[in-house]
N, C-alpha and C positions, 0 to 999 in steps of 0.2 A: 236503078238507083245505086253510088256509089257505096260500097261496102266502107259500114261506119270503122270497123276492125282496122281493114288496110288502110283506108283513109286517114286516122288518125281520131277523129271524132268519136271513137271510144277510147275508155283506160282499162288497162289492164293493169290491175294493182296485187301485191300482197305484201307478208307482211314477214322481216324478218326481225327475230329477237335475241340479240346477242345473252350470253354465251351459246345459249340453244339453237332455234334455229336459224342455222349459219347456211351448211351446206347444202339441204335441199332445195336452197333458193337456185343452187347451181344448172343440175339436167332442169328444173323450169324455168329460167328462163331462155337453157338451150334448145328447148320443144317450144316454147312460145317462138322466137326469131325464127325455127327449122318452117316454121307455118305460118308466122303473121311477120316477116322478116321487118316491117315498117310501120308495125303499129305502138303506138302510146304505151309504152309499161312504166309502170312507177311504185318501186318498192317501198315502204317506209320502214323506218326505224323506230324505238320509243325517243321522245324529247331527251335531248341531250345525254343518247349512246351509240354515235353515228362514227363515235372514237372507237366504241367497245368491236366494233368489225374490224377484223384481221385486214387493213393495206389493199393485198392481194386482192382479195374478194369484192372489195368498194371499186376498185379499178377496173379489173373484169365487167362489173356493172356499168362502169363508164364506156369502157369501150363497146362495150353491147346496146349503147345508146341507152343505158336506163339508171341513170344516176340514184344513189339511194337519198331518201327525202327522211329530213324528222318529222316526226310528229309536232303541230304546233299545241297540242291539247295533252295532261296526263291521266295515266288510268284515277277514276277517283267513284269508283263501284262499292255498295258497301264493305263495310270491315264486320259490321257488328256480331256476326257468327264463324268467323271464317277466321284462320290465321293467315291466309298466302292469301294476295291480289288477284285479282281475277282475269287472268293472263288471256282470256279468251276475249276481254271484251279490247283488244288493239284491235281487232281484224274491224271493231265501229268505229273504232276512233279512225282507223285508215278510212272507214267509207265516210265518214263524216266530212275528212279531209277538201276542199274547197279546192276546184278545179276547173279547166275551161272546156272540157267536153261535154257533148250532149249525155253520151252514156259511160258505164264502169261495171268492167266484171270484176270483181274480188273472187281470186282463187286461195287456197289454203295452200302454206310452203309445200308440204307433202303430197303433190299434184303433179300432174307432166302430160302434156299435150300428145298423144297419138297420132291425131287427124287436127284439119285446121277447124277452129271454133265457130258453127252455123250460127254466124251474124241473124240473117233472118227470123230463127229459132229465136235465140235470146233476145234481141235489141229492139223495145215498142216502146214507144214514149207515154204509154197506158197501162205497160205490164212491167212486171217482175218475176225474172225466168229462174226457176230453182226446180230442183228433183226432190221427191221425199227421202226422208229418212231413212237408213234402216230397220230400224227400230221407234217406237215411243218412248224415248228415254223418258221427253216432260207429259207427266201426268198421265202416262201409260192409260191403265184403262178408264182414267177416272175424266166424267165431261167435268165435273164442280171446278175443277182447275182450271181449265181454260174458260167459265163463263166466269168465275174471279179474275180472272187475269184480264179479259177482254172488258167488265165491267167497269175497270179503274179508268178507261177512256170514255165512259157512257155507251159502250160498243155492243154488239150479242156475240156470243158463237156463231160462225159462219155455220150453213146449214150444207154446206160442200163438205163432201169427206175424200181423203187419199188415201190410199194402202202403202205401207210399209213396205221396203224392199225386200226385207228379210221376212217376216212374220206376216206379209199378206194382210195384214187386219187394217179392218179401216176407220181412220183416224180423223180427229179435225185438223185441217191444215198443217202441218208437219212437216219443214225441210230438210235438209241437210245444207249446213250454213257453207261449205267448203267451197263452193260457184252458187254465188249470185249475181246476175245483173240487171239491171237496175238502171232507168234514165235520172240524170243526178236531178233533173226538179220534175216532180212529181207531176202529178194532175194537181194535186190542192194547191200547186207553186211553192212547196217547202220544199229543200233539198231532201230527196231520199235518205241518205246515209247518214244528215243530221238529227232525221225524223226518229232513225234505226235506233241511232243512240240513245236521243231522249225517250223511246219507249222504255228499250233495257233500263236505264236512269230509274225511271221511274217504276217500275214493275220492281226492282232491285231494293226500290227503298220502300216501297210498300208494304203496311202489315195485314193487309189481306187475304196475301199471298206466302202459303207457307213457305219459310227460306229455305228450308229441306231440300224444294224440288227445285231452288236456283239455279244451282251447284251440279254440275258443268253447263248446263242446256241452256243458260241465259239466253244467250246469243243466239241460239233458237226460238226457241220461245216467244222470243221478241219481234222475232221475225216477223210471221204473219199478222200480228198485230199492229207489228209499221206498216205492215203493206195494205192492210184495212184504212189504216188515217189515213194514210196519202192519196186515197181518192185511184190507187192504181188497181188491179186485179193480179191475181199471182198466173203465171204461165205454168200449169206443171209438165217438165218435160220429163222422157224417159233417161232411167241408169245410163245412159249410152254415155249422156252428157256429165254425169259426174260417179264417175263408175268407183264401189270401193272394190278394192281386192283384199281381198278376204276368205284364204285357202281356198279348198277346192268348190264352196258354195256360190263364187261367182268367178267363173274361170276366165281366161282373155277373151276377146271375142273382136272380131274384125271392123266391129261397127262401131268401138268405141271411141271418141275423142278427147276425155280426159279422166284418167286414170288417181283415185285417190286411194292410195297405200298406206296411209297411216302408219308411215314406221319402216324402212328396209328390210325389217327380218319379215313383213307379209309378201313383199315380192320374193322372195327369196323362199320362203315357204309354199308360196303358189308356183314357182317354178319361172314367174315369169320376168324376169330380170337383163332378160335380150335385148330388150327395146331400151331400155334406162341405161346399160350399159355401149349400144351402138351411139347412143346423142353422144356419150363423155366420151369415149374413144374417139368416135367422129367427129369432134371439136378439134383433137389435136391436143386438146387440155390436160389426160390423163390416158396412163398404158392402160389402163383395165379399169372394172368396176371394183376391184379388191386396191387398186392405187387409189381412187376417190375415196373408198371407205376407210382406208387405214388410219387418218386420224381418228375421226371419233368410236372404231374400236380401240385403239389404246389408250381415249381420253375415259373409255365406258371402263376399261380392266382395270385403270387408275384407280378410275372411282370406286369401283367393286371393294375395293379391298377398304375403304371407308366406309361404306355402307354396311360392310360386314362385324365393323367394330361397331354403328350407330343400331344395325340391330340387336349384338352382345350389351350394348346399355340400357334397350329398351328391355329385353328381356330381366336383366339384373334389375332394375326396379320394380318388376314383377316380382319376383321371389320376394326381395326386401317389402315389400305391398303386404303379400302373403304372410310373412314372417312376421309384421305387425299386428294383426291378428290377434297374435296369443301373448304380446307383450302388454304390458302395464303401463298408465302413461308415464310413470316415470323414465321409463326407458325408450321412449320413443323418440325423445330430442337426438340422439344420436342418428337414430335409422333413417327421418329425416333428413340430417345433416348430408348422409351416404345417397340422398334420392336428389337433391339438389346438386352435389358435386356430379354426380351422372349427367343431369340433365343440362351441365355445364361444358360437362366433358362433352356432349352429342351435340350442340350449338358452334364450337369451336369445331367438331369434325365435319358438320353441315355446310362449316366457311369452306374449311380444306378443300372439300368438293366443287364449292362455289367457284374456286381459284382454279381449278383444272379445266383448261381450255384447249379447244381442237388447235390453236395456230401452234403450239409448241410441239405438236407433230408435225406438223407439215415438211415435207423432204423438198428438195430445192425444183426440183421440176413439179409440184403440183399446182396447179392451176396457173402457169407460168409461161408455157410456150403458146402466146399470143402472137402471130404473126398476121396475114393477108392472106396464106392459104386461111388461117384458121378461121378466121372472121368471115369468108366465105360459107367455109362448112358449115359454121352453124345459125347463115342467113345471115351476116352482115359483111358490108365491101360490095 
């Protein structure tokens, strides 16, 4: 049987999100082409911020054969207790996304291929290939949660249980959202990654389900209860396939094929930064792993130094908090007055931050020397 991977017959998607993340889309999709040189990749964007990617970085995707796509759909998860959008839930709106492949792995940016991805392993037109969690962040030790949660579709808790990566204990169905794949129509004939969403949707907006434990795990959460509708069963495979590194508790290991670091300072803390630095160097694209990261350390020191002033505000509201206390109301319209201009002053430095972006670092050789050697190295030409 042809390999759905190299064939094309799968997608390999994720997802980037301007200002943030920008450049780990970079070493992955260098380790995707170094392995699957001719398969389907398709990053998306959110709806109409496909401007907010730096040039460079959109062209690079071009020429790496993997043009970046908008989102045709916007984030619209609740608000009602939260003040930020819920930036986790693009990775559904990407699997939601309408495509003409039979299958779609969705990786997380902060991911990078080792070894090529065991098609066989992931891709059944019955299953859904995920690894557990490290942890139970939703609903940790508690079952009431998951048979609320599973109840809002007339559902039970499944009676399978997984163990955690980290903590061994065993749990009801519990992924790690960072690699899932997934045939895009299901067994019940509804698209998977649309099914995903409408769970999340809907668990999201439900009051039976305390919002406490939303907040970040949706996207989890959700998981295994799309894969209950759809009529498919979940594949669980081992860490190999969606390995986190995470100091010295999970060190490298020869068998892995896709590495999720969560962040450059965990590679870098675990020592293992060899491999993430041979894909950029061997592109051609960058002298070093200190050349790719120099933007976003100077856009992070930038910022430092606003974040240094927004938490000097939050603290002065504290005293002023304190200090009301033993005032009388008649004095208290002023102190107010002092907790407001604060909280003014930290909204205007919140923007400042907003505005600081890695392209205004960028030095003229970085991610620029595209040539035919280079397209080679890193699997394309």
């Amino acid at each position: 049987m042809t390999d759905p991977i190299q064939s094309g017959r799968c997608a390999i998607i994720y997802f980037i999100d301007p200002p943030h993340l920008i450049s780990p889309a970079i070493p992955l999709l260098l380790s995707i082409r170094r392995h699957h040189p001719d398969a389907t990749v398709i990053p998306y964007t959110p709806k109409d911020r496909l401007r907010d990617i730096p040039e460079r970085v959109r062209s690079f995707h071009e020429r790496m054969g993997a043009p970046i796509r908008e989102l045709t759909q916007e984030l619209a998860f609740s608000r009602k207790r939260y003040d930020k959008p819920y930036l986790h839930g693009n990775k559904l709106l990407a699997a939601a996304e309408e495509r003409d492949t039979e299958f779609a792995i969705f990786l997380d940016t902060d991911t990078y291929l080792a070894r090529p991805l065991d098609a066989e392993a992931l891709l059944s037109p019955d299953h859904v290939a995920v690894v557990p969690e490290s942890v139970a962040g939703f609903a940790r030790r508690f079952i009431e949660i998951w048979d609320a949660t599973y109840a809002i579709f007339g559902l039970t808790t499944p009676v399978e249980r997984v163990r955690m990566l980290r903590t061994d204990r065993e749990h009801p169905p519990y992924f790690n959202a960072g690699m899932v794949a997934f045939p895009e129509v299901a067994p019940s004939g509804r698209r998977f990654g649309a099914l995903w969403l409408d769970t999340a949707m809907t668990i999201d907006f439900d009051p039976s389900v305390d919002d406490e434990a939303k907040r970040p795990w949706l996207d989890q959460a959700s998981l295994p209860v799309a894969i209950a509708r759809s009529g498919a069963r979940f594949r669980e495979l081992d860490r190999a396939h969606n390995y986190p590194v995470d100091g010295t508790d999970f060190p490298p290991r020869d068998d892995v094929r896709l590495y999720h670091y969560h962040g450059m300072e965990r590679l870098e803390e675990a020592g293992h930064t060899a491999e993430i630095e041979d894909l950029l160097v061997g592109s051609g694209l960058f002298r070093s792993l200190e050349h790719f990261l120099e933007p976003l350390r100077r856009k992070r020191e930038e910022a430092a130094v606003y974040w240094k002033q927004i938490g000097d505000e939050a603290e002065a509201r504290r005293v002023i908090k304190k200090e009301m206390e033993g005032v009388e109301r008649s004095g208290l319209g002023a102190l107010k007055r002092q907790i407001q201009q604060s909280k003014a002053r930290e909204v205007a430095l919140r923007q400042t931050c907003a505005e600081i972006v890695e392209e205004v670092f960028y030095d003229d050789g970085w991610l620029q020397a595209a040539d035919t050697r280079t397209m080679k190295a890193a699997g394309r030409g």
